[in-house]
DRENTORKOL-3810 file (N, C-alpha, C; in nm, 4 decimals):
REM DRENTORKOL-3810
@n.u->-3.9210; n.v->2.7699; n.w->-14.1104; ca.u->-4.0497; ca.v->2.7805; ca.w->-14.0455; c.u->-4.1393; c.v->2.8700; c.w->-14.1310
@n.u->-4.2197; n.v->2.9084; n.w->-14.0794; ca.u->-4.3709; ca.v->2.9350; ca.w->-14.1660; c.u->-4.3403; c.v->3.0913; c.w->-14.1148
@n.u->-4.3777; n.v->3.2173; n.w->-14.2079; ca.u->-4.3849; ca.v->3.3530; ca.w->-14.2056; c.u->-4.4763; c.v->3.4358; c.w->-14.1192
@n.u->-4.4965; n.v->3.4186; n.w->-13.9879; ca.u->-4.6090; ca.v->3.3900; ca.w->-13.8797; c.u->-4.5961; c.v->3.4950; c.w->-13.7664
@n.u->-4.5767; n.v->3.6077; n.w->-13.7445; ca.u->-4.5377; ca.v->3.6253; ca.w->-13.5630; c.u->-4.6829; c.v->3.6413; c.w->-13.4676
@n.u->-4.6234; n.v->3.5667; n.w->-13.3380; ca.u->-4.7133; ca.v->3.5595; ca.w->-13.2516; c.u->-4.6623; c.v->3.5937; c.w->-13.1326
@n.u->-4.7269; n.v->3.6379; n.w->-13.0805; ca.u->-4.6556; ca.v->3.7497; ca.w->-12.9643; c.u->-4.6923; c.v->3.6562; c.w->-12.8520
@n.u->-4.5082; n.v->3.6236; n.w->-12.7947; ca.u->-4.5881; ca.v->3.5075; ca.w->-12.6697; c.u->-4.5066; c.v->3.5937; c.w->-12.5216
@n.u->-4.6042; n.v->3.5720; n.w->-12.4348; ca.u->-4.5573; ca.v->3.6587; ca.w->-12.3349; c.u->-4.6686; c.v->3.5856; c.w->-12.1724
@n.u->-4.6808; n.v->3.6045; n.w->-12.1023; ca.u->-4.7017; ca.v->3.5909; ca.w->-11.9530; c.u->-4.8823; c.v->3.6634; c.w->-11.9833
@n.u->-4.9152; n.v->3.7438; n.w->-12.0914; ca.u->-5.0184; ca.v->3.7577; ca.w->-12.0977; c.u->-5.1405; c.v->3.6742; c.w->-12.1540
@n.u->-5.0850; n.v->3.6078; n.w->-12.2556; ca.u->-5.1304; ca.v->3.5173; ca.w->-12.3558; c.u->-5.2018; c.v->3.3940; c.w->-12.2786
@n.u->-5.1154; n.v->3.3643; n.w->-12.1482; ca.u->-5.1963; ca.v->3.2574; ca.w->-12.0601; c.u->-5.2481; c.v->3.2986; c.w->-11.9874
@n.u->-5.2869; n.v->3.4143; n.w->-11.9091; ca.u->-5.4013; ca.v->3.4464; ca.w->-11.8724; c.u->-5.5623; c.v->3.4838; c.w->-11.8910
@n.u->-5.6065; n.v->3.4757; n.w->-11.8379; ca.u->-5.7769; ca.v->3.5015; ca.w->-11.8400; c.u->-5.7495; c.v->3.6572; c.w->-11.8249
@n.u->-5.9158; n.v->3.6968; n.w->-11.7855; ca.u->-5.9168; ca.v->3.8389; ca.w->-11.8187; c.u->-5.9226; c.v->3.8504; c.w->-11.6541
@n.u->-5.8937; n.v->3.7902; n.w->-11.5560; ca.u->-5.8878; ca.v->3.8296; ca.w->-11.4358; c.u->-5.7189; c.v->3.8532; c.w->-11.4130
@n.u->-5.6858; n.v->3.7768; n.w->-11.4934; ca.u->-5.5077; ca.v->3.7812; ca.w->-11.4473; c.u->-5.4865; c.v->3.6703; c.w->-11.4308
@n.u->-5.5853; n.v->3.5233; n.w->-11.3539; ca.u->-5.5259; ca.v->3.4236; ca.w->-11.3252; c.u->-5.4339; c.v->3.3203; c.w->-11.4589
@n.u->-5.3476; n.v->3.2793; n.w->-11.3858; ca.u->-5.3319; ca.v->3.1478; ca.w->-11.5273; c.u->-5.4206; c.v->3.0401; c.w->-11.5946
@n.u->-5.4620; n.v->3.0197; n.w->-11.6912; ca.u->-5.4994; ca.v->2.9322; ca.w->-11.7544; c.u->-5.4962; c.v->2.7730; c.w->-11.7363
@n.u->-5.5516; n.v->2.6867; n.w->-11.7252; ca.u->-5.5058; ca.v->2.5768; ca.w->-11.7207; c.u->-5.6535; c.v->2.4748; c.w->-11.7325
@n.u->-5.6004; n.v->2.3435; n.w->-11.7731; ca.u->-5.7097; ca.v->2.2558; ca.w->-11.7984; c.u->-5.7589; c.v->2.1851; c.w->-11.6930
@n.u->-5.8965; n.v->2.0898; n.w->-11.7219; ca.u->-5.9433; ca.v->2.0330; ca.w->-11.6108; c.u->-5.8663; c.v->1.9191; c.w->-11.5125
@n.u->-5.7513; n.v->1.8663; n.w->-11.6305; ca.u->-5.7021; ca.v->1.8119; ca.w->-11.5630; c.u->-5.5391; c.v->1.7959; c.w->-11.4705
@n.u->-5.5540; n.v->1.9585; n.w->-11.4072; ca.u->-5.4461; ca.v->1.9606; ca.w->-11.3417; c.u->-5.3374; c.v->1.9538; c.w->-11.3935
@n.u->-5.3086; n.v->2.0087; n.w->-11.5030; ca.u->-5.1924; ca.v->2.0240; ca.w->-11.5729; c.u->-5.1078; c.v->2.1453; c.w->-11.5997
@n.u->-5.1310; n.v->2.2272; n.w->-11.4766; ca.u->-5.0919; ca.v->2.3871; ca.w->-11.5007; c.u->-4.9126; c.v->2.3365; c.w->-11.5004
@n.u->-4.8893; n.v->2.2658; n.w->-11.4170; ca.u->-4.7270; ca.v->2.2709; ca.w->-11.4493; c.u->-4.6859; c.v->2.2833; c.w->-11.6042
@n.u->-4.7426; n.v->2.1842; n.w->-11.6684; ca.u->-4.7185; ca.v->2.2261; ca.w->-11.8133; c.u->-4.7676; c.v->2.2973; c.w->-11.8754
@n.u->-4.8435; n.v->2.4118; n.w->-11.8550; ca.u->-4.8222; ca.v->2.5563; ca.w->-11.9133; c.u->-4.7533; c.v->2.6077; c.w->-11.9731
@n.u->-4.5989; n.v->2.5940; n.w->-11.9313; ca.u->-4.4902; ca.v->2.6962; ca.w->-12.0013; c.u->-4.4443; c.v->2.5832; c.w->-12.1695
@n.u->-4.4954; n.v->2.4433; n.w->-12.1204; ca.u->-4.4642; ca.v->2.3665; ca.w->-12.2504; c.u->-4.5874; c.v->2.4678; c.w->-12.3325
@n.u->-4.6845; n.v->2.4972; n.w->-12.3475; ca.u->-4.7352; ca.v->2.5458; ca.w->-12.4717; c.u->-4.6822; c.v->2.6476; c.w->-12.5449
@n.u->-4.5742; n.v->2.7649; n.w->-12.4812; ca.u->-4.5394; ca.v->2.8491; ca.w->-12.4979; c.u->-4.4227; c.v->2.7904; c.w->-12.5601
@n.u->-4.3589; n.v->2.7211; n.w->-12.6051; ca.u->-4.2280; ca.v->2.6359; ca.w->-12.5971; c.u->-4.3291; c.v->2.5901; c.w->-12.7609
@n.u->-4.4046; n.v->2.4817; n.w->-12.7459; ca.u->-4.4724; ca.v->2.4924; ca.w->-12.8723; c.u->-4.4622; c.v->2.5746; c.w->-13.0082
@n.u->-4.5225; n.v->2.7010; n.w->-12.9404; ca.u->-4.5632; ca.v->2.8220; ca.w->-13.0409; c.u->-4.3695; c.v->2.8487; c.w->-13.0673
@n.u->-4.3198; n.v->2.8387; n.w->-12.9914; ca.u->-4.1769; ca.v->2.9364; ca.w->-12.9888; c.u->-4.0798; c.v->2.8007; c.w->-13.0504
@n.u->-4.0898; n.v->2.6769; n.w->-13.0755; ca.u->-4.0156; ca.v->2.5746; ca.w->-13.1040; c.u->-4.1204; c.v->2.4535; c.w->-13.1881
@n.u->-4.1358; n.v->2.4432; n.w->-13.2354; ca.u->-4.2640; ca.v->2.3417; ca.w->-13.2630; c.u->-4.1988; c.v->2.2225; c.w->-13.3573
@n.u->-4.2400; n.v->2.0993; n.w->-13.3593; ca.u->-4.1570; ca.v->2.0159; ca.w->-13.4015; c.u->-4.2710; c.v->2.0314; c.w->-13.5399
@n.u->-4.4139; n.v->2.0891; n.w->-13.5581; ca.u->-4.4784; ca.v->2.0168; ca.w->-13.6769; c.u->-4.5786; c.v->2.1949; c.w->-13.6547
@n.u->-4.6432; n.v->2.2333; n.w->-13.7346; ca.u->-4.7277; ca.v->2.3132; ca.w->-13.7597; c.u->-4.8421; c.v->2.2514; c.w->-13.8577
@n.u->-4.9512; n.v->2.2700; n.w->-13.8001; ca.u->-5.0443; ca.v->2.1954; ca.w->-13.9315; c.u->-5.1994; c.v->2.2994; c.w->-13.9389
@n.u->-5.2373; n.v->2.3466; n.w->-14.0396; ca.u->-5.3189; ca.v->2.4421; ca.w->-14.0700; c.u->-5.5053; c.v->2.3974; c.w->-14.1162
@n.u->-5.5578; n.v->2.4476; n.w->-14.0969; ca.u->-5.7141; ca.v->2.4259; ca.w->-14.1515; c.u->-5.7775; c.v->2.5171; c.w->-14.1709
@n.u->-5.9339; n.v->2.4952; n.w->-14.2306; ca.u->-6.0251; ca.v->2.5969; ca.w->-14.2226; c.u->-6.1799; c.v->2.5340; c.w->-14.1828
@n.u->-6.2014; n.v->2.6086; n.w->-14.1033; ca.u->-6.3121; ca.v->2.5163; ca.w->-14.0224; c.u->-6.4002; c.v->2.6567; c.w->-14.0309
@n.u->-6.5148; n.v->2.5836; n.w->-14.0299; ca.u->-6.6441; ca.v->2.6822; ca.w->-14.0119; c.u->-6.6839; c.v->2.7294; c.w->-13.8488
@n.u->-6.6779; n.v->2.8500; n.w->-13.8449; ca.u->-6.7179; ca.v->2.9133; ca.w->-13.7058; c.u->-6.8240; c.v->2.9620; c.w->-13.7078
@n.u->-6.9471; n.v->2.8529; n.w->-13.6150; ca.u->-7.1059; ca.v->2.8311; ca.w->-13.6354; c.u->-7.1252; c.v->2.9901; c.w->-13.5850
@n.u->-7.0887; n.v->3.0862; n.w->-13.4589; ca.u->-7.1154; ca.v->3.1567; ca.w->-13.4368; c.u->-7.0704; c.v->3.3034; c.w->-13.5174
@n.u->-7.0262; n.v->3.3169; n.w->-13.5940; ca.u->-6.9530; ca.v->3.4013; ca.w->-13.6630; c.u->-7.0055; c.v->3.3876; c.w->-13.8113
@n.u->-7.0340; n.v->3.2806; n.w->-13.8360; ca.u->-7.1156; ca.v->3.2239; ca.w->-13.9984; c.u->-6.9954; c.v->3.2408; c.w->-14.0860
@n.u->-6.8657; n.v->3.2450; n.w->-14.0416; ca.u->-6.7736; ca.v->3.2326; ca.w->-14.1808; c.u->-6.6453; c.v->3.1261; c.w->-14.0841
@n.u->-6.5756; n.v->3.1069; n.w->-14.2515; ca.u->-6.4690; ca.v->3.0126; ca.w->-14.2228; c.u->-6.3261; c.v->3.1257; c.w->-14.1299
@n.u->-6.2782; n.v->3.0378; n.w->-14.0714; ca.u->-6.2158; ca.v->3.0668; ca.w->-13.9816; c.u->-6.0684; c.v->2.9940; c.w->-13.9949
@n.u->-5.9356; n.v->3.0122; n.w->-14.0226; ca.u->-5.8450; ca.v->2.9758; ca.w->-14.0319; c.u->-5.7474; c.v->2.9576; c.w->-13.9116
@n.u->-5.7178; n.v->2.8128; n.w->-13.8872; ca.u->-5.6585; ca.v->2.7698; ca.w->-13.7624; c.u->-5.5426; c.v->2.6929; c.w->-13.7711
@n.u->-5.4140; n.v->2.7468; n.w->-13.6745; ca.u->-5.2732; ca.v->2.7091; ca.w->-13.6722; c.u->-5.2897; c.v->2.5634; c.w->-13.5900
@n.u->-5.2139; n.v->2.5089; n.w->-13.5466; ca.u->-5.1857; ca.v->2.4002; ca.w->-13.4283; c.u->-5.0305; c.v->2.3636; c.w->-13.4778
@n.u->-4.9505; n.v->2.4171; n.w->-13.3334; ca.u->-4.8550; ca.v->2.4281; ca.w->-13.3500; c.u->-4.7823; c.v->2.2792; c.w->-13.2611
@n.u->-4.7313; n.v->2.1817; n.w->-13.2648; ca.u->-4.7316; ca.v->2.0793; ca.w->-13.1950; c.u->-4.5791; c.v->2.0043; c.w->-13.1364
@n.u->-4.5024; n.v->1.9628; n.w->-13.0553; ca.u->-4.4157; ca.v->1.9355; ca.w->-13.0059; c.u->-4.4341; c.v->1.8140; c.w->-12.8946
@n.u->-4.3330; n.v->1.7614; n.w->-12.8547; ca.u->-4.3104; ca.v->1.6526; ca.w->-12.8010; c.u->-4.1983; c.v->1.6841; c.w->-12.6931
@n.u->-4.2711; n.v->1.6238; n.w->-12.5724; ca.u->-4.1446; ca.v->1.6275; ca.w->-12.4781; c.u->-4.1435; c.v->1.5083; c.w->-12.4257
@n.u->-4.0131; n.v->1.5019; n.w->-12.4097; ca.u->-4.0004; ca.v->1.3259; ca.w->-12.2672; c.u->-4.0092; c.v->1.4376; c.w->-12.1261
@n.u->-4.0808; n.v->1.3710; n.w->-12.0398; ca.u->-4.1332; ca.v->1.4218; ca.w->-11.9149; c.u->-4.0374; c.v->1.3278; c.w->-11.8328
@n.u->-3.9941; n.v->1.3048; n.w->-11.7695; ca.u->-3.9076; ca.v->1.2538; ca.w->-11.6608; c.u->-4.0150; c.v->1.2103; c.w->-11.5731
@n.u->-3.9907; n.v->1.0631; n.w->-11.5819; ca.u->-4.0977; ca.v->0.9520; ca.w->-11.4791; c.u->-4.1876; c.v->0.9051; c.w->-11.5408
@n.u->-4.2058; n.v->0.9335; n.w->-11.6880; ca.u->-4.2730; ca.v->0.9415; ca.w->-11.7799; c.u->-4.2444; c.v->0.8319; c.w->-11.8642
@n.u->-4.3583; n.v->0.7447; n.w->-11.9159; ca.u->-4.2737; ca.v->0.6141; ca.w->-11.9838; c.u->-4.2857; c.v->0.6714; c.w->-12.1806
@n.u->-4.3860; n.v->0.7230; n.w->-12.1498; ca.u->-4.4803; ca.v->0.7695; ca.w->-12.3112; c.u->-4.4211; c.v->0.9271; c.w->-12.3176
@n.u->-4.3837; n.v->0.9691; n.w->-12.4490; ca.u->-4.3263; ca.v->1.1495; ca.w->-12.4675; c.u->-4.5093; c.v->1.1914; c.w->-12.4156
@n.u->-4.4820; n.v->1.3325; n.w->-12.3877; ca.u->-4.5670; ca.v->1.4430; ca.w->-12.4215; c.u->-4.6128; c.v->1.4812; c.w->-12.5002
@n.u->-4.7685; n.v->1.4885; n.w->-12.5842; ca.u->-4.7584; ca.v->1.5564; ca.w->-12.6881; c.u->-4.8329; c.v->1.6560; c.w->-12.6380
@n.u->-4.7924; n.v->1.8228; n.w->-12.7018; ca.u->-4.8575; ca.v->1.9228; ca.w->-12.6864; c.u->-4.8947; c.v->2.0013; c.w->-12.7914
@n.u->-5.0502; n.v->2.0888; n.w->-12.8108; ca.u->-5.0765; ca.v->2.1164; ca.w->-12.8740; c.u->-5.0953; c.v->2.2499; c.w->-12.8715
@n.u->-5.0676; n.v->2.3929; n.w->-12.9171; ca.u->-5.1401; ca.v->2.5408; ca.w->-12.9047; c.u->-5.1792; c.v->2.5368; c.w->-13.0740
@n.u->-5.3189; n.v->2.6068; n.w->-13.0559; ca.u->-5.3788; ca.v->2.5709; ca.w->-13.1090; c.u->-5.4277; c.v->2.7290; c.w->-13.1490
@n.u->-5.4259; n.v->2.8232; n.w->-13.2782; ca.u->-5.4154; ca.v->2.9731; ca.w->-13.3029; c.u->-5.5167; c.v->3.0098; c.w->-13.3704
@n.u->-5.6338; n.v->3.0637; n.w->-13.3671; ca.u->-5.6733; ca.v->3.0960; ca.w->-13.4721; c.u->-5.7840; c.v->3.2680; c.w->-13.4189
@n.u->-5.8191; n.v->3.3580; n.w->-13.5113; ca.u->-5.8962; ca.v->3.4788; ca.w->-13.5122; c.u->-5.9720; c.v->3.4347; c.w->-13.4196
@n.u->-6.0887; n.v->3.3130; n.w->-13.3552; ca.u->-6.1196; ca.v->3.3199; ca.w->-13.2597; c.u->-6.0821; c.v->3.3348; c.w->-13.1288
@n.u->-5.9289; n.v->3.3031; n.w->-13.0916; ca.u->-5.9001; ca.v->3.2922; ca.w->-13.0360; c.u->-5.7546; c.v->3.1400; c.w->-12.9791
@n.u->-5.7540; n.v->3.0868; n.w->-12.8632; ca.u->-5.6480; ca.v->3.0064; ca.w->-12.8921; c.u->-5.6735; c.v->2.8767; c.w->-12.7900
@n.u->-5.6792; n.v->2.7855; n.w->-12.8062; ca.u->-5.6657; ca.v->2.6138; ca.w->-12.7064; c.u->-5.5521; c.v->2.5448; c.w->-12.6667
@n.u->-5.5038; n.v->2.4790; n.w->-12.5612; ca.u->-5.4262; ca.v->2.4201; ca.w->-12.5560; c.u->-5.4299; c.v->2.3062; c.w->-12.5196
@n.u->-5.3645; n.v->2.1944; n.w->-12.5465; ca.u->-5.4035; ca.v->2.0345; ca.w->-12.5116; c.u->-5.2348; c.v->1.9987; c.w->-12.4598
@n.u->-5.2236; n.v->1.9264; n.w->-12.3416; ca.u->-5.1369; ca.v->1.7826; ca.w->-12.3517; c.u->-5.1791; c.v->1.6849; c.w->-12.3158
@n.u->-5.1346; n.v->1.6290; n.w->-12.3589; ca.u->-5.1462; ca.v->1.4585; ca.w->-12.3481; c.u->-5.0464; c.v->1.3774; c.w->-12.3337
@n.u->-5.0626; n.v->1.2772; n.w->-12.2857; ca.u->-4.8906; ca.v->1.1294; ca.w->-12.2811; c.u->-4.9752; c.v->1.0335; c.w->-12.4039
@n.u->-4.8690; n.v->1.0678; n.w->-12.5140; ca.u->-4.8958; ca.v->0.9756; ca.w->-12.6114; c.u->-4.8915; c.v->0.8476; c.w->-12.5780
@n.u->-4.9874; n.v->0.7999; n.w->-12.6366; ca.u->-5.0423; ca.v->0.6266; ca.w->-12.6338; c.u->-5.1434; c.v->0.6263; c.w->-12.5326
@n.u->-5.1153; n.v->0.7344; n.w->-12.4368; ca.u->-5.2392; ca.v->0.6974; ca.w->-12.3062; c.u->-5.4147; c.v->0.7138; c.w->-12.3889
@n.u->-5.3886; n.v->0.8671; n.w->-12.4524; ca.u->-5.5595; ca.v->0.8979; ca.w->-12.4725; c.u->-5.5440; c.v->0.9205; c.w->-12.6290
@n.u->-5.4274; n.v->0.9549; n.w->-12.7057; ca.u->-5.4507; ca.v->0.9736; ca.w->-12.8426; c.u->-5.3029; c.v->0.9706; c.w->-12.8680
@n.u->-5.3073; n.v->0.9200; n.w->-13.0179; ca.u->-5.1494; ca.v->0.9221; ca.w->-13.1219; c.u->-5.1250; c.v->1.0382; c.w->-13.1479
@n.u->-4.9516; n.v->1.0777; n.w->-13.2425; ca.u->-4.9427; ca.v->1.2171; ca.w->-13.2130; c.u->-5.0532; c.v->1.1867; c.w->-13.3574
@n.u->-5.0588; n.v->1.1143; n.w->-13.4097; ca.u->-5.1279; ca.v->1.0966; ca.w->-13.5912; c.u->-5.3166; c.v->1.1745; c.w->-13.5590
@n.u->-5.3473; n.v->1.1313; n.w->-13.4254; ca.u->-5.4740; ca.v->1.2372; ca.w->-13.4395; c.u->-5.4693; c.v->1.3777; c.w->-13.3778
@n.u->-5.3586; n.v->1.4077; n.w->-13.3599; ca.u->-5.3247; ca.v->1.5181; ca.w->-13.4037; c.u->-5.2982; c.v->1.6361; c.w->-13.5154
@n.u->-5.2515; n.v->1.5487; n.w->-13.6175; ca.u->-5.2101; ca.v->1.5964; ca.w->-13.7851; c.u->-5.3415; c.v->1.6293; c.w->-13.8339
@n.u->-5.4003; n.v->1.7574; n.w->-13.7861; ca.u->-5.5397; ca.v->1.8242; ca.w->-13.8754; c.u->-5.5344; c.v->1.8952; c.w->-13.9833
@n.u->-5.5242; n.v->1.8424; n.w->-14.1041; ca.u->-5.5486; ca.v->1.9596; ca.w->-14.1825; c.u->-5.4153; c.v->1.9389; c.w->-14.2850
@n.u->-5.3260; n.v->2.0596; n.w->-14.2981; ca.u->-5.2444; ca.v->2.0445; ca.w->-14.3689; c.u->-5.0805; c.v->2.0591; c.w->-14.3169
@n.u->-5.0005; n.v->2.0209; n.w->-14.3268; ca.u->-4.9060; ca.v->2.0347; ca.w->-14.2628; c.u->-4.7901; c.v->2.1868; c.w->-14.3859
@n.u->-4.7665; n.v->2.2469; n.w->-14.2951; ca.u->-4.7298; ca.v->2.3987; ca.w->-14.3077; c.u->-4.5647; c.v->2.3678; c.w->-14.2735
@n.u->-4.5181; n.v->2.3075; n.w->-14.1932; ca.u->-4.4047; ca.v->2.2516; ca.w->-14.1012; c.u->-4.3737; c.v->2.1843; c.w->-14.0566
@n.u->-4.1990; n.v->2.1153; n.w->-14.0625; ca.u->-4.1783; ca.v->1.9587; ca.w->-13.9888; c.u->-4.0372; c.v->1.9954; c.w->-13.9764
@n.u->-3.9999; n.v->1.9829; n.w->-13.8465; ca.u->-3.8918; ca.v->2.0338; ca.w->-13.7960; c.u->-3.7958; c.v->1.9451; c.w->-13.8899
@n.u->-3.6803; n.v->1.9706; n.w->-13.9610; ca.u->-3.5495; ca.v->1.8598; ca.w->-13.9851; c.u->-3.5264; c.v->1.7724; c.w->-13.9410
@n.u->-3.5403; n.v->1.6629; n.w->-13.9786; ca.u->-3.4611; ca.v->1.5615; ca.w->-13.9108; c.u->-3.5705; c.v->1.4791; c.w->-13.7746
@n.u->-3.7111; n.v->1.5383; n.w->-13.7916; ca.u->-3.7581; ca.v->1.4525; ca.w->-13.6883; c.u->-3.8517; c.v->1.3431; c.w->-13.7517
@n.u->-3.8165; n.v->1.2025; n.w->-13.6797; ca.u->-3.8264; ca.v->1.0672; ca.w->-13.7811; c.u->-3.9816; c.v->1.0398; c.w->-13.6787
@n.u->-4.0393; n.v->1.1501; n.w->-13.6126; ca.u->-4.2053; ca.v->1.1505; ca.w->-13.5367; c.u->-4.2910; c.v->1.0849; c.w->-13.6417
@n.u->-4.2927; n.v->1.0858; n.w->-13.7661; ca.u->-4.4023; ca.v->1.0783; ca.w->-13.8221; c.u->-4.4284; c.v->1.1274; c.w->-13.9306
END
């Protein structure tokens, strides 16, 4: 794996009120998959993107993994997403809204052994 530590803990998904984090679309159950991500990741892929508010380039992780979800016909793909601004998280059921392939931003840093994903 890549020379990296990131401190993952029960704080990292909260807001600044305390509540948990989660997206619009009702996906707090999978929460603890992003943390699972950062801590197991089947692919790491790196960039440098310009941060309009900041006026400089900005260097960004996306750490990415796959789960079979049970009841689930399509894996999981999940994304945490790292950078000095701060951090995003995405899942999705591959094939429904995107491939894991528009996922692969940038440069790839990491690819777990042995996984024939892509």
């Amino acid at each position: 794996m890549i020379d990296e530590r990131v401190v993952v803990g029960a704080e990292l998904f909260k807001d600044a009120q305390g509540r948990w984090k989660s997206d619009k679309r009702d996906r707090g159950p999978y929460l603890p998959l992003l943390a699972l991500a950062l801590i197991d990741p089947d692919e790491i892929w790196t960039r440098l993107e310009w941060h309009f508010a900041k006026k400089k380039a900005v260097v960004r992780r996306r750490y990415i993994v796959r789960f079979e979800i049970e009841g689930s016909q399509a894996p999981m793909l999940v994304a945490f997403e790292l950078g000095e601004d701060g951090w995003s998280g995405t899942t999705a059921f591959q094939g429904v809204t995107q491939s894991a392939d528009d996922w692969r931003v940038g440069v790839r840093l990491y690819r777990r052994a042995g996984d024939g994903n892509g």
